[in-house]
N, C-alpha and C positions, 0 to 999 in steps of 0.2 A: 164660584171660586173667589177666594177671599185676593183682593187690590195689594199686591206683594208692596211690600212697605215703604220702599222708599219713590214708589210710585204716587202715592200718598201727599195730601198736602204738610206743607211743615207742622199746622198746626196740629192734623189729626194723628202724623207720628211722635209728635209730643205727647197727646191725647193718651194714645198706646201706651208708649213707654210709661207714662205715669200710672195706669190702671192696674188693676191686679192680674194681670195676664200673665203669664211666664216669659213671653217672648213681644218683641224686643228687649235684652235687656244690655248689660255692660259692655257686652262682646259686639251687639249693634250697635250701640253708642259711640263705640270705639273704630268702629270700620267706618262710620258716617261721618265721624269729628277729624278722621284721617284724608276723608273723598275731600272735604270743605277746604282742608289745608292743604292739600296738593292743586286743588282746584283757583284757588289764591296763586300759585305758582306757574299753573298753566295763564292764568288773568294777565300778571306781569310779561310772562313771557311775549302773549298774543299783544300784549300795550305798547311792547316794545319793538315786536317784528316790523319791519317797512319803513322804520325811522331811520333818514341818511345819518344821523350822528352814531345810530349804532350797527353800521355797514359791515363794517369789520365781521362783527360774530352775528350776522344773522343767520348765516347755516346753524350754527350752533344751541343759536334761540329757539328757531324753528323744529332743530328735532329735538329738544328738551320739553317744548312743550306739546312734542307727539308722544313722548314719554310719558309727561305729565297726564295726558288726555286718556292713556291704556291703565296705568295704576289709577287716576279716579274710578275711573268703570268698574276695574275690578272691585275694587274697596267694597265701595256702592253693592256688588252682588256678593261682599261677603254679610252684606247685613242678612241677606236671604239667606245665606248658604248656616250661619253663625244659628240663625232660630230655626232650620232645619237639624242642625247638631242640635241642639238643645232638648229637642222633643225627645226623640229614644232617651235619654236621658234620662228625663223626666218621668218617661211612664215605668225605665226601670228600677226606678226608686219610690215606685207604687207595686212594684211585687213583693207580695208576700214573704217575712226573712225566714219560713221554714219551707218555701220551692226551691228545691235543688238546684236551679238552674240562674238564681237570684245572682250570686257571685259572678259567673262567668259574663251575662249580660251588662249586668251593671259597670265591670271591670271593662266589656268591650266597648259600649256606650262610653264611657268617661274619658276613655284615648281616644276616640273619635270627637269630641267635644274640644280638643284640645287643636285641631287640624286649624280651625275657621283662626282664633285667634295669631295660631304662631305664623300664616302665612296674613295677617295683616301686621301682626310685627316686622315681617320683609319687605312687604311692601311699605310700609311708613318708613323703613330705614331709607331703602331707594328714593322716596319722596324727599326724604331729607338732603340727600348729595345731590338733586334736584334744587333743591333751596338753595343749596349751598352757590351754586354756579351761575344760579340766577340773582343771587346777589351780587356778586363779580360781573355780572356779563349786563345784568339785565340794568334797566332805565334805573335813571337816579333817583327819578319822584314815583317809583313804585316798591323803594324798599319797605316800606309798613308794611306793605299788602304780603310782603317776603318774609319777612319777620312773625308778620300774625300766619302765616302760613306753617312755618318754622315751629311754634310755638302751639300749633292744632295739632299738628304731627306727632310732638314729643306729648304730645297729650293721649293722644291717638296709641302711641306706643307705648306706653306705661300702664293702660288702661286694657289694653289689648293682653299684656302679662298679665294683670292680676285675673283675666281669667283661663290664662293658664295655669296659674299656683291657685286655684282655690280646686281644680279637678285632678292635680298632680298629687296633692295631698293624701287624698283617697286612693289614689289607685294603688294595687297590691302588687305589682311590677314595680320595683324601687326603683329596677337599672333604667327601664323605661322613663319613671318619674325624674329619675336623678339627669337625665340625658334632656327633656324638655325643658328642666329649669334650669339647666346650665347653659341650654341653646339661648334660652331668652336672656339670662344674664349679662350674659355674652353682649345681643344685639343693645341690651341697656346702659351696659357701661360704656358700648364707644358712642353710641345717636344720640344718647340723651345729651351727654356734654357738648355734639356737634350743632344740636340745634338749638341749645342755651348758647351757642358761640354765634349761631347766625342771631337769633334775639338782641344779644349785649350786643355785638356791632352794628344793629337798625339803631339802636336805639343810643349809640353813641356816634355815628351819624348825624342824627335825629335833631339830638340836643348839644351837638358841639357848636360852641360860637363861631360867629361871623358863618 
């Protein structure tokens, strides 16, 4: 049995990804670039827990980054779950275009490829209001690590759409199609500019004088 991926050292899931394999591809890349930036968020949270300056919200710390600790996980096993969509996929668009049966699989394959991505789009959003709080709450000499986290996410989530619009396109269910790309629109027009806002305020933090 093949070393499920992200079990893998960095180097040899790089290796992967760059080879001509089908899998891992965008949609792994995306659930892993999302696990790294929530994971950055849990870092701060754990840097800050136990420190008497930040007494006050240590409850608060504490379960944000039990929060943070359940969405990395997940992320993480959507890289698996993301190259298991992919396969039926795959081998349906190696049947033959005069087997009767070519439409209805490939139609069912290509909604099901769509699952892995739109639930790491939820979870990178969640990750994000995550950032958001741990900039507010968390240590003052951990907002990079908040920021670059913030900034993995919106990566993560943008990354995570484009592979649902490259499977929506195809599919012959419009309403179906029209309904996952408005879902994802949706989660892009409000996270994206939330975690461009935690970014520009690390980084105006950062670089403000005195």
């Amino acid at each position: 049995m093949d070393t499920p991926f992200t079990e893998r050292t960095c180097e040899a899931f790089v290796a992967v990804l760059s080879s001509a394999a089908p899998v891992p591809g965008g949609g792994g890349a995306a659930a892993l670039v999302g696990a790294v930036g929530t994971a950055l968020g849990a870092m701060a949270g754990n840097l800050t827990a136990g420190r008497k300056k930040y007494a006050a919200v240590e409850e608060d710390i504490r379960a944000a980054v039990k929060r943070a600790e359940a969405l990395q996980k997940r992320l993480l096993e959507l890289v698996e779950e993301d190259a298991a969509g992919f396969e039926p996929l795959s081998r349906a668009y190696a049947i033959p275009k005069d087997d009767p049966s070519r439409g209805r699989v490939l139609e069912d394959a290509t909604a099901a490829a769509c699952r892995a991505p739109a639930e790491m789009m939820a979870l990178c959003c969640a990750s994000i209001e995550l950032l958001e709080e741990l900039l507010e709450k968390g240590s003052a000499g951990l907002v990079s690590d908040v920021g670059c986290g913030a900034l993995c996410c919106a990566a993560a989530l943008e990354s995570a759409s484009l592979n649902i619009f490259v499977n929506t396109r195809t599919l012959q269910d419009r309403s179906l199609a029209a309904h996952l790309d408005a879902q994802a629109d949706t989660l892009l027009c409000e996270y994206l500019p939330r975690a461009r806002r935690v970014a520009d305020e690390v980084g105006h933090r950062l670089r403000k004088e005195g």
